[in-house]
N, C-alpha and C positions, 0 to 999 in steps of 0.2 A: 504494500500500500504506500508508492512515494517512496521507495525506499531511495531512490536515486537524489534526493533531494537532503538527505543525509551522509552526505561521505564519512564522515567518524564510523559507521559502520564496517567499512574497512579494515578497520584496525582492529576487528574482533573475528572470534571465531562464532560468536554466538552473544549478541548483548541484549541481555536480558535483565536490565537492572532498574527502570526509569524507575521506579520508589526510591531509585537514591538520586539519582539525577537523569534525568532526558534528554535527547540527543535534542541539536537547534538544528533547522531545516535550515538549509544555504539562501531561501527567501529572506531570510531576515538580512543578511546584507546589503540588497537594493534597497531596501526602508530605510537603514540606517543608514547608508553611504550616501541618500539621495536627502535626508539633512543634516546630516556632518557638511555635505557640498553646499547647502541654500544659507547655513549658518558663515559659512566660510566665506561664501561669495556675497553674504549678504542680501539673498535674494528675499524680495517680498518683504512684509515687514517683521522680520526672525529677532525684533529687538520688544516686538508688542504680544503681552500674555491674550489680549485678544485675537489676533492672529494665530498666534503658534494653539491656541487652546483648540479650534475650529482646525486647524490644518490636522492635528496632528495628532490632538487627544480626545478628540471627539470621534474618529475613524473607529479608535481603541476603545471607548466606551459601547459602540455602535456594535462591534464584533464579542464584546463581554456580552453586552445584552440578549445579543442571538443566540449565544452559546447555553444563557439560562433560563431564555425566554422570559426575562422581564425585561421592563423599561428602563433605559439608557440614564436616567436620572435618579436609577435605585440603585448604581453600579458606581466602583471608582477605583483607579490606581493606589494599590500600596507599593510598601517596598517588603515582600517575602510575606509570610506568614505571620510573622511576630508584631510584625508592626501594625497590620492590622485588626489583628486581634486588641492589641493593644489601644490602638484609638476609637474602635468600637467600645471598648469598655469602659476608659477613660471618659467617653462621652455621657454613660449614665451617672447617675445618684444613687445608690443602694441607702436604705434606711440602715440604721444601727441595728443588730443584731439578727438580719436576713442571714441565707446560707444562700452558698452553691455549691452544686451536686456536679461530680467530674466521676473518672475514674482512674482505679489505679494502674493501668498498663500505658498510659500517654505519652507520648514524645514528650521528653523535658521541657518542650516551652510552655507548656498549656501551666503545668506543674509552677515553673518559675513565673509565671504572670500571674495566675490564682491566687495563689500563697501570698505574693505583693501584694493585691488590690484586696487581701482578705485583710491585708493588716492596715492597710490604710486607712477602708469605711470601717473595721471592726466586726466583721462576719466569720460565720462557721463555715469551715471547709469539709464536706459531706464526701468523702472519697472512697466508690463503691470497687468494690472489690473482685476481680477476676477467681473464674471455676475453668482450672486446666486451659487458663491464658485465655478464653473467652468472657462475653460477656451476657449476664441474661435481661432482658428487660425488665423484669417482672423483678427483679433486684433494684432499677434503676428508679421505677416507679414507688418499691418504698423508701427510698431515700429524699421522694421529691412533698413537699407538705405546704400547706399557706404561708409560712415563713420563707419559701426557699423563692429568690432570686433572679438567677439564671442555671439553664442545665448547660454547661461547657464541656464539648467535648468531641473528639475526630468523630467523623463519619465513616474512615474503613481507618482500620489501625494500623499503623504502621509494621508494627512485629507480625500478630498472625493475619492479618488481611480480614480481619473480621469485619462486615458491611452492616452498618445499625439502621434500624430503618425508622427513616426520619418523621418520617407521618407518625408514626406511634409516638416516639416521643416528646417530637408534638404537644400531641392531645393531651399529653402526661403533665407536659410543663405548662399550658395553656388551660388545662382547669384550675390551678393553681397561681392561674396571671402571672405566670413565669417565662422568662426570655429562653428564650434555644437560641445558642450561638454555638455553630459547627468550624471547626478545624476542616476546610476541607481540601489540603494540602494533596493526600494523597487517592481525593475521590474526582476532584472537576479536572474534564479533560481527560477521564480515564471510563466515566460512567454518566452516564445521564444524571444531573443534579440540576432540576428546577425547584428552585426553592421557595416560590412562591405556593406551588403545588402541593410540597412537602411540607410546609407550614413551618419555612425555616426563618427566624426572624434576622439573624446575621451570619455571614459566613467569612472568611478569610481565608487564601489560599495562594501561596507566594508560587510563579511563574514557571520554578526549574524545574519541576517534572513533570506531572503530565501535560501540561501546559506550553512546554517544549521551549524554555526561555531559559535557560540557565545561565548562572554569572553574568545575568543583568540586574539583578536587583527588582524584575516584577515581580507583580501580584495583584489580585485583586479581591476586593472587598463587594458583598451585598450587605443591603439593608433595608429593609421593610417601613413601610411607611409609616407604620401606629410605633416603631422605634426609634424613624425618625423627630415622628413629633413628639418624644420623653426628650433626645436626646439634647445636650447639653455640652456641646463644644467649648474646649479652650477657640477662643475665635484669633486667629492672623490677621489678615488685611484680606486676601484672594479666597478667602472663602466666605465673604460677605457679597452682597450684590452690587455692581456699580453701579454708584451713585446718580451717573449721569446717563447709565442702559451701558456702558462702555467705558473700560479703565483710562483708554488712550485719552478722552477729551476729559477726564478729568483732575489730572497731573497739573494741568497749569492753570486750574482755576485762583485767581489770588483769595478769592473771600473763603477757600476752602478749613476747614477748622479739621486738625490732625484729631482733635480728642472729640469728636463730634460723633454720634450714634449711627452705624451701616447699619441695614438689614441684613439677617441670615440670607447666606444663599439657600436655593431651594434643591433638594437633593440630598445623595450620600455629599455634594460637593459642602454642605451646611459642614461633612465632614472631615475637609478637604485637608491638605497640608496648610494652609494657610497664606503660604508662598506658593514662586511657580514651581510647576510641578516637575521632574525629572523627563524632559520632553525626549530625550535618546531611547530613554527606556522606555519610552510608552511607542516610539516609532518602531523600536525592533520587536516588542512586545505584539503588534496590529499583526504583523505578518505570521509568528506562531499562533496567534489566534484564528487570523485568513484559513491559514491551512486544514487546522480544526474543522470549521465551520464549511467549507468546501466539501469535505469529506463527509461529515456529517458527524456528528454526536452518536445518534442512534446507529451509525453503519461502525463505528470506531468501538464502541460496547458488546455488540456481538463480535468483532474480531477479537475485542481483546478477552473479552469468556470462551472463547470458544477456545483458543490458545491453551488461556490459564487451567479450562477444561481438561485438556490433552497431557499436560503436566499432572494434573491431580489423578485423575483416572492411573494413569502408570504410575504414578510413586502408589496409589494403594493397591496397584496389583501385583505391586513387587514387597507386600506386605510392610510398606513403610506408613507413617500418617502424613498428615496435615491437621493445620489447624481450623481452618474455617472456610466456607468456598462464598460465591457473592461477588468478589473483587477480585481481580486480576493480579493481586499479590497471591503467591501460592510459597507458603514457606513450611517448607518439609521437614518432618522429627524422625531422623534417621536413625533415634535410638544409640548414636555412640558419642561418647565423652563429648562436654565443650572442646576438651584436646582436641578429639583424635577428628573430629568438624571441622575444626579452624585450618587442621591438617587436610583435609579434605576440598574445603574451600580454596588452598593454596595451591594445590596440585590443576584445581578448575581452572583456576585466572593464569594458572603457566601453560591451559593449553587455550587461552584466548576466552575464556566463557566468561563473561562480566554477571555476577552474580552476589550479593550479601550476605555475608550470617551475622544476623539479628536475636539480641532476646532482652529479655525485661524479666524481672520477679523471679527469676529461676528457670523461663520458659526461652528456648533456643531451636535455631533451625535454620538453613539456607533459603531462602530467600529468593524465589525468582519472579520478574514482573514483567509482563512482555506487552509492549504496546502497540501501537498502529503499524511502524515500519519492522516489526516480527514477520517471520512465517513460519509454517509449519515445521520446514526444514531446519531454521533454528532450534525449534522444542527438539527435537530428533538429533542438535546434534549437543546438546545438553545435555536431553536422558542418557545419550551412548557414554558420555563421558560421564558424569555422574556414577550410573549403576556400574560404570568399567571400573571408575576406581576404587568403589565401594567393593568392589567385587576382588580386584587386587589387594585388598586392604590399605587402611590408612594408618 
């Protein structure tokens, strides 16, 4: 699917990794290169946030919105995962002594934001607990009560690729007039996530992997509109509305008063950075989202189950597990030592297979996650290697 559109595939015998990072399509180049040259040459007015906002970040908001099928002004540029999590939450008010409900197998940042912002308003951290590295709903729901919050927490996990499903919890945190804010680092771009559908009230999801942006610093944020209107920004300047319908004519007004009252802008941009925005990043960022959205959403989800499919079916018929199916991370319990794994692991990547091993709370496994530019031939020649080594011992 476009594999040709990825040369870094090359350089493997089989890479099957994008939960740790995603290959960049060679599109992203003409985006970037075509204003690195307009900034350089000057072209147009690349010195006006009104200009550059339209030319360049409006494209990128336009191709977010398609992707989750909501409206382009419930959508915005972060930088990675963390940061918008972080200004999403930043944005609310929690009362004194609310909780929120997480759980305990998280990527450390969920972990490290939580914990901060519990100490800050002074709230209870409710942290529900994994059963053989998964997780139950019906677990998550008695953790969640009138006091509680917001529910924070990924949507497919990082470790075992467990997929939660977002409607239910939902319903969970919203009889309770509770926020759901999803990590969804390692689900957008890999699964269908509409989240307006889902009843997700925010989400965040930083660019480099399934998203296919790495070591640019995207990512992007949703936000629901009964969230926007709680929310409660630190305000800058560029995330107010200009004064005059446009920034440009109102720089040289003399009667202008710097401490004088703007209105909020309208949007996630109410949630905006303040200043202008990282315009490189949003250029190279439009064309991994272009490519997405070409392809489709729904046509990229069955490739990549069907894949991750083919990987799970042979590790349990060669009597090995896994942990959870749903998501296109497939990360196999081979039953031998963290050692003699990591030995195992090692022997992979010296014969070119790009693959993980991952674990959390005591739970471990390799790791494989195969995206749109997979094929079947890849899975085939991972299993060969895999069960060959396994087979020669580690």
């Amino acid at each position: 699917m476009r594999r040709t559109l990825f040369p870094a595939l090359e350089k493997f015998g089989a890479y099957l990794n994008t939960a740790s990072l995603g290959l960049m399509p060679s599109t992203v180049v003409l985006e970037a290169t075509k204003l690195l040259n307009d900034v350089i040459e000057f072209k147009g007015e690349v010195n006006s946030v009104d200009y550059m906002d339209e030319v360049v970040l409006k494209p990128l908001l336009n191709e977010a919105a398609k992707l989750m099928r909501v409206s382009p002004e419930n959508v915005g540029l972060s930088i990675q995962t963390t940061e918008g999590l972080r200004r999403i939450l930043l944005a609310l008010e929690p009362e004194r002594g609310q909780n929120i409900v997480s759980l305990d197998t998280e990527f450390p940042t969920v972990p490290a934001l939580l914990k901060s912002y519990a100490r800050r308003f002074n709230l209870e951290l409710r942290v529900v607990k994994n059963r053989n590295g998964v997780h139950s709903l019906e677990e998550v729901e008695k953790a969640i009560d009138d006091d509680t919050f917001a529910v924070v927490l990924s949507s497919v996990n990082w470790v075992t690729g467990q997929r939660l499903n977002l409607r239910e919890l939902s319903r969970m945190a919203h009889e309770h007039d509770a926020w759901l804010i999803v990590d969804a680092v390692q689900h957008l771009g890999a699964l269908r996530l509409f989240p307006e559908k889902e009843g997700v009230d925010a989400l965040s999801a930083g660019g480099e992997k399934w998203l296919l942006s790495p070591d640019t610093g995207a990512g992007l944020i949703y936000v629901s509109d009964e969230l926007l209107e709680e929310a409660k920004p630190i305000r800058g300047l560029l995330n107010n509305e200009p004064p005059t319908g446009e920034w440009g004519s109102w720089w040289g007004l003399p009667e202008k008063d710097p401490w004088g009252e703007l209105k909020p802008a309208r949007g996630v941009k109410k949630l905006d950075f303040g200043g202008g925005p990282p315009y490189l990043v949003a250029a190279a960022f439009t064309a991994s989202l272009k490519l997405i959205n070409e392809i489709g959403i729904e046509e990229i989800e069955r490739h990549n189950l069907r894949l991750a499919g083919r990987i799970r079916d042979e590790v349990l018929s060669a009597g090995l597990e896994v942990f959870a199916e749903g998501s296109p991370i497939v990360t196999i319990k081979t039953g031998l030592s963290y050692e003699e794994e990591e030995r195992l692991h090692g022997k992979l990547a010296a014969k070119g297979i790009s693959v993980s091993h991952r674990g959390v709370l005591g739970h471990y496994g390799i790791r494989a996650s195969p995206h749109l530019y997979n094929t079947p031939e890849d899975i085939e020649t991972f299993l060969e290697s895999l069960f060959g080594a396994m087979g020669a011992g580690v």
